[in-house]
N, CA and C atoms as a LAMMPS dump frame, in Angstrom:
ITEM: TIMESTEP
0
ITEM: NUMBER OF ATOMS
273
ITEM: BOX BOUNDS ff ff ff
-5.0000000000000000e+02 5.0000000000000000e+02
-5.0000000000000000e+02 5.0000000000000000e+02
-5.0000000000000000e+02 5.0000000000000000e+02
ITEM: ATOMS id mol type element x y z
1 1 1 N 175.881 181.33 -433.299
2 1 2 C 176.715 180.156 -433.261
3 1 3 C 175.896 178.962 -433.752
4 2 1 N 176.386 178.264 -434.902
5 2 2 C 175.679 176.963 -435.394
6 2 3 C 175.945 175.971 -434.47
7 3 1 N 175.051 174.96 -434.017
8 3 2 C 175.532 173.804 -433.861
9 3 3 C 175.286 172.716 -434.941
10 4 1 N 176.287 171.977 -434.706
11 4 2 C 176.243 170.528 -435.904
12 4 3 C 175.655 169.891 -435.142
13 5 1 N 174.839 168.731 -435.845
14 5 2 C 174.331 167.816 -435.487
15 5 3 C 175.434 166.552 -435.155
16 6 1 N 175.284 166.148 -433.88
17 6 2 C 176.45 165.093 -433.517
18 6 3 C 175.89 163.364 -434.348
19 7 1 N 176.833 162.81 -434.815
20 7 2 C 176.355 161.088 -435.08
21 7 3 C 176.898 160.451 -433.83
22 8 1 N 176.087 159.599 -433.863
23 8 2 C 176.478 158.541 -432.63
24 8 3 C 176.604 157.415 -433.464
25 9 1 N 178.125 156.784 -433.229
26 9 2 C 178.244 155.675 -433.504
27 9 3 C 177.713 154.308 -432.421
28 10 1 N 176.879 153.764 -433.811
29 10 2 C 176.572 152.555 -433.03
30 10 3 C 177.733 151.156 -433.564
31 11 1 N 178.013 150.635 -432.67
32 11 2 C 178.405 149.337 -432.93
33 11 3 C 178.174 148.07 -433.058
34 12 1 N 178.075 147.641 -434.429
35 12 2 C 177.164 146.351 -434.835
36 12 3 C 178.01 145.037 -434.238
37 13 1 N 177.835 144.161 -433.854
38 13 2 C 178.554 142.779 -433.231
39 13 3 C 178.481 142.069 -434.319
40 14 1 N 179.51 141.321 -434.008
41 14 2 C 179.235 139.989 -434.782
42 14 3 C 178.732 138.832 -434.949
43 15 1 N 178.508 137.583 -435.6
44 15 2 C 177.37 136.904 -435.057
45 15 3 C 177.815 136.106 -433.496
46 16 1 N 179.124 135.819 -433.889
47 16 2 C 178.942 134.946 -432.131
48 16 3 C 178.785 135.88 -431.275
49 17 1 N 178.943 137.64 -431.092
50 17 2 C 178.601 138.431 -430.066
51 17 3 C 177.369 138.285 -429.792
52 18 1 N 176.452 138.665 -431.089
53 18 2 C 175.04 138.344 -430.834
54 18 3 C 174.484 137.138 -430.049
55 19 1 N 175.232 136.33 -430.705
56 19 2 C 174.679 134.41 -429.865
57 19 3 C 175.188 135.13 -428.531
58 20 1 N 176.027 135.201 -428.032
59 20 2 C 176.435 135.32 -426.777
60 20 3 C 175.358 136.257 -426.17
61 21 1 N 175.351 137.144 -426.367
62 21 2 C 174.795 138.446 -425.786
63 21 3 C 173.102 137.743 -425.744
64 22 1 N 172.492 137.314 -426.603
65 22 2 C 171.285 137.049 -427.036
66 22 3 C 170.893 135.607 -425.78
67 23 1 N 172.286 134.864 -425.704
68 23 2 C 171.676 133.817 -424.683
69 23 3 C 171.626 134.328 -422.955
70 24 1 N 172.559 135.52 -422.957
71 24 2 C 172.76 136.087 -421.702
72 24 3 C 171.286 137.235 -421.353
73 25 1 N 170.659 137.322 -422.332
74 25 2 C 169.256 137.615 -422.102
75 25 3 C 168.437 136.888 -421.571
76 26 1 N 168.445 135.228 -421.713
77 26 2 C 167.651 133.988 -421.662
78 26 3 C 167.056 133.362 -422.756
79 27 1 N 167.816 133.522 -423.284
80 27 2 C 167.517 132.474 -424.33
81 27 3 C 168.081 130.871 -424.896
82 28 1 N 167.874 130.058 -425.438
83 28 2 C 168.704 129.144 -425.454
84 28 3 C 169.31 129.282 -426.536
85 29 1 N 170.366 127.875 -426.697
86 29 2 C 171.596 128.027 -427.569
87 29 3 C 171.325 128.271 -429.158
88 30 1 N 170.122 127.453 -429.387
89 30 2 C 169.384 127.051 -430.785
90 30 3 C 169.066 128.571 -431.221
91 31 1 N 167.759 129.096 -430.12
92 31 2 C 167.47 129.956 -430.297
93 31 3 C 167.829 131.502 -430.632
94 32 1 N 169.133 131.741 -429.594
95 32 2 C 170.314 132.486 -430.051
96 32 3 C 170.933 132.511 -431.234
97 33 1 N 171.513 131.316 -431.689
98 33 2 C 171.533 131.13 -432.732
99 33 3 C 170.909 131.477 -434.038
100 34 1 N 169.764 131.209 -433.903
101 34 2 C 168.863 131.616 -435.29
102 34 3 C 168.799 132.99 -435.047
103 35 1 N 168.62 133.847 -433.965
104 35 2 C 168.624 135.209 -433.836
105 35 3 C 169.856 136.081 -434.175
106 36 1 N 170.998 135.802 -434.355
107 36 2 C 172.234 135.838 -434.599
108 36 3 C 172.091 135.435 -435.797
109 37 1 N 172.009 134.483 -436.626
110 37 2 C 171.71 134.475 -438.126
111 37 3 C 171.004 135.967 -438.917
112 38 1 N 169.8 135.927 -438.244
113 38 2 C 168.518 136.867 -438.664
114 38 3 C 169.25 137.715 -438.907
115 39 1 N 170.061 138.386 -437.693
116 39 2 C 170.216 139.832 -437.519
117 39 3 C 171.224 139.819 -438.745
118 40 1 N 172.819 138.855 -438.525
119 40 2 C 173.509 138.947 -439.749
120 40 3 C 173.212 139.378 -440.933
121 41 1 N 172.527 138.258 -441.803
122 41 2 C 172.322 138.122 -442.916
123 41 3 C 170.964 139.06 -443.028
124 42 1 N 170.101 139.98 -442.094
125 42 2 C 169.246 140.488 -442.734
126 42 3 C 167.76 140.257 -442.925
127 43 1 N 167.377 139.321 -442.222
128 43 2 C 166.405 137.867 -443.078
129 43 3 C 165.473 138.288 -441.794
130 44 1 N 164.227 138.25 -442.09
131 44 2 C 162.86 137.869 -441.127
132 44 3 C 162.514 136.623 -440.989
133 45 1 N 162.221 136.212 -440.021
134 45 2 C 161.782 134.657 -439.845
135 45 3 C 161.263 134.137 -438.856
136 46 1 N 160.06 133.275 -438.659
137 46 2 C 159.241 132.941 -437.3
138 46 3 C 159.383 131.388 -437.244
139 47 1 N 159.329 131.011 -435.806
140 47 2 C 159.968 129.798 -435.614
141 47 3 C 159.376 129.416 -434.483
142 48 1 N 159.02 127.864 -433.807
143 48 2 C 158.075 127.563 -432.945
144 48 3 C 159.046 126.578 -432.233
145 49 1 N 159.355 126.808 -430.796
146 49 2 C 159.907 125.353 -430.262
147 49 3 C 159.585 125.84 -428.368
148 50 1 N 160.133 124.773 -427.756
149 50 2 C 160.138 124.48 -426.577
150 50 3 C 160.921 125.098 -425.421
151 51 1 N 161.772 125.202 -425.904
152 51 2 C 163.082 125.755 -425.294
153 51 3 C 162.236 127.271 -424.133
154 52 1 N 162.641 127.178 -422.801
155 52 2 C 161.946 128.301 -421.936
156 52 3 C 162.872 129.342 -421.88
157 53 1 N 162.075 130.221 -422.19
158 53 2 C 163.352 131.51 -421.905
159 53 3 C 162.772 132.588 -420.57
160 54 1 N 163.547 133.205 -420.918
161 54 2 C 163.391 134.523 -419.572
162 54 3 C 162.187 135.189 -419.459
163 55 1 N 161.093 135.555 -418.574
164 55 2 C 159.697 136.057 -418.739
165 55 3 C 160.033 137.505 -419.227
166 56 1 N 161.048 138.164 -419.431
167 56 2 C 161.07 139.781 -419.843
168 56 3 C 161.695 139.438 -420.927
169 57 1 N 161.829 138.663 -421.69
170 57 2 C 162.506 138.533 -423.047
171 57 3 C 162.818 139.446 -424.223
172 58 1 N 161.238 140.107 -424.298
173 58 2 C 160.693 141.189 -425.414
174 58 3 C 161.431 142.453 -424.789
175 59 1 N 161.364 142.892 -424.168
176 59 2 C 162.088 143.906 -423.234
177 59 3 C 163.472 144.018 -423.316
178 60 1 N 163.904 143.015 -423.284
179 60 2 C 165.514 142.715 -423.298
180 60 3 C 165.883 143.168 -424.819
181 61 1 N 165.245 142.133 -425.123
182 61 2 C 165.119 142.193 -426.739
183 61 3 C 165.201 143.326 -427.377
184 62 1 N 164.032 144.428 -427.007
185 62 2 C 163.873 145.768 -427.688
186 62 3 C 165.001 146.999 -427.858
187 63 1 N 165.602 146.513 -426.054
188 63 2 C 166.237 147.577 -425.963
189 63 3 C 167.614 147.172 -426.594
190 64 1 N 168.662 145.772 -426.437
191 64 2 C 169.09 145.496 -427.192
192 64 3 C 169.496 146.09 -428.597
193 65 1 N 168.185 145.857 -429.309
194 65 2 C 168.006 145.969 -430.936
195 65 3 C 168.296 147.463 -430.959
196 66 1 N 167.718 148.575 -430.097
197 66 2 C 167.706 149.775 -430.399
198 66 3 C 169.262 150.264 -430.145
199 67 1 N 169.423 149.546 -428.677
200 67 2 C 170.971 149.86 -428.282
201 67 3 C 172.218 149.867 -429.623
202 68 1 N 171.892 148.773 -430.165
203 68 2 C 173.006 148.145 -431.218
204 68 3 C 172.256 148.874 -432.566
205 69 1 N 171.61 149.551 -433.028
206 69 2 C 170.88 149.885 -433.987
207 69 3 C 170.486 149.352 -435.132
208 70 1 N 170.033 147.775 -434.598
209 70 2 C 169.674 147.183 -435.535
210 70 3 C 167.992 147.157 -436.259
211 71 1 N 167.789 147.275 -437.284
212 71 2 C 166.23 147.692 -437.73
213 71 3 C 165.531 146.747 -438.062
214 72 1 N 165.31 145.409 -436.403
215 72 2 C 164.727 144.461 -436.472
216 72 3 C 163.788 144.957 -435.075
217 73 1 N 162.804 143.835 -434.904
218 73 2 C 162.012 143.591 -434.071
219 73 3 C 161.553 142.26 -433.186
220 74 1 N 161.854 141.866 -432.175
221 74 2 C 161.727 140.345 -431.83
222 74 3 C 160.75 140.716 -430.717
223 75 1 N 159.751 139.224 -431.287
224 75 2 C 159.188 138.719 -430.107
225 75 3 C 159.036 137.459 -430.39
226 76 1 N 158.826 136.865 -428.724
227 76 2 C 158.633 135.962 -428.137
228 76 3 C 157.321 135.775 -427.583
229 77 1 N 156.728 134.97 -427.786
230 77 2 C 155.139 134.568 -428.032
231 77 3 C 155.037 133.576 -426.983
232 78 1 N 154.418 132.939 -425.766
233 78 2 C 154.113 131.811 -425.298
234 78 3 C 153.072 131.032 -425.729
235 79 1 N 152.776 130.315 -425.877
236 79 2 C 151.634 129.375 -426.261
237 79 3 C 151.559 127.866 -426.277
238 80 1 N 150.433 127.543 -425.035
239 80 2 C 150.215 126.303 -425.093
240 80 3 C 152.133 125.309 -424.348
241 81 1 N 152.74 125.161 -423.992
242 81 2 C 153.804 125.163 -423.847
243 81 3 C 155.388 125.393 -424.544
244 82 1 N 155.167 125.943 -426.231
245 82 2 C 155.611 126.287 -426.865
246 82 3 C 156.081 127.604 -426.899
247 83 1 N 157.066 128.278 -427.445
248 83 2 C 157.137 129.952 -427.54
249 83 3 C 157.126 129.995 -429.343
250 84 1 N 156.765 130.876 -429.534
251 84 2 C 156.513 131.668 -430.834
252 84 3 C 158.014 132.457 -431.041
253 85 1 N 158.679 132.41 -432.126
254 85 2 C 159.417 133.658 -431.937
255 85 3 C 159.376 134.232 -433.329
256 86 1 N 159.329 135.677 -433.122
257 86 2 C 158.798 136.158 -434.77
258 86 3 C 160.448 137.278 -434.692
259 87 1 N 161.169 137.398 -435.693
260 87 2 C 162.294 138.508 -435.917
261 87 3 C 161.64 138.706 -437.382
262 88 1 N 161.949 140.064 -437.453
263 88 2 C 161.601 140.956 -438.826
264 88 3 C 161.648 142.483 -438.734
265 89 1 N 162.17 142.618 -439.65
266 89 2 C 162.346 144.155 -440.191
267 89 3 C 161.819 145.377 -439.858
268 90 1 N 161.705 145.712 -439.248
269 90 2 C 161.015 147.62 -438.593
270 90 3 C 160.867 148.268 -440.439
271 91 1 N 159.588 148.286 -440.962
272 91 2 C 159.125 149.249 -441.659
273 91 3 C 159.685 150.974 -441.594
């Protein structure tokens, strides 16, 4: 007896799902925002501001990205009272 290999559909959101979903992680509005861009349109991009987010961010983040099968990578950097945030492309 063969078995087939099953696909799992993943379901991509749209950008205000993302903003939404992305601020209900802890993030802020700005920040959501540009992360919701990224993912849309495709685009890598690192960005430096103030705004405090959630201490498990990267975590949230990861599983997120994998959940929704998107072939990005985010982190969130602290520094000095600033956060780092780097989104880009999984090689």
């Amino acid at each position: 007896m063969e078995q087939s290999a099953q696909q799992v559909a993943v379901q991509k959101l749209s950008p205000k799902q993302v903003h939404d979903h992305v601020m209900s992680l802890g993030a802020s509005d700005l920040d959501a925002g540009l992360v919701a861009d990224c993912l849309n349109v495709g685009k890598s991009t690192t960005w430096m501001n103030n705004d405090p987010v959630s201490d498990s961010i990267n975590e949230k983040f990861a599983s997120f990205l994998k959940e929704h099968g998107y072939g990005f990578e985010i982190t969130v950097t602290p520094t000095r009272g600033r956060y780092i945030w780097d989104v880009k492309k999984r090689r």
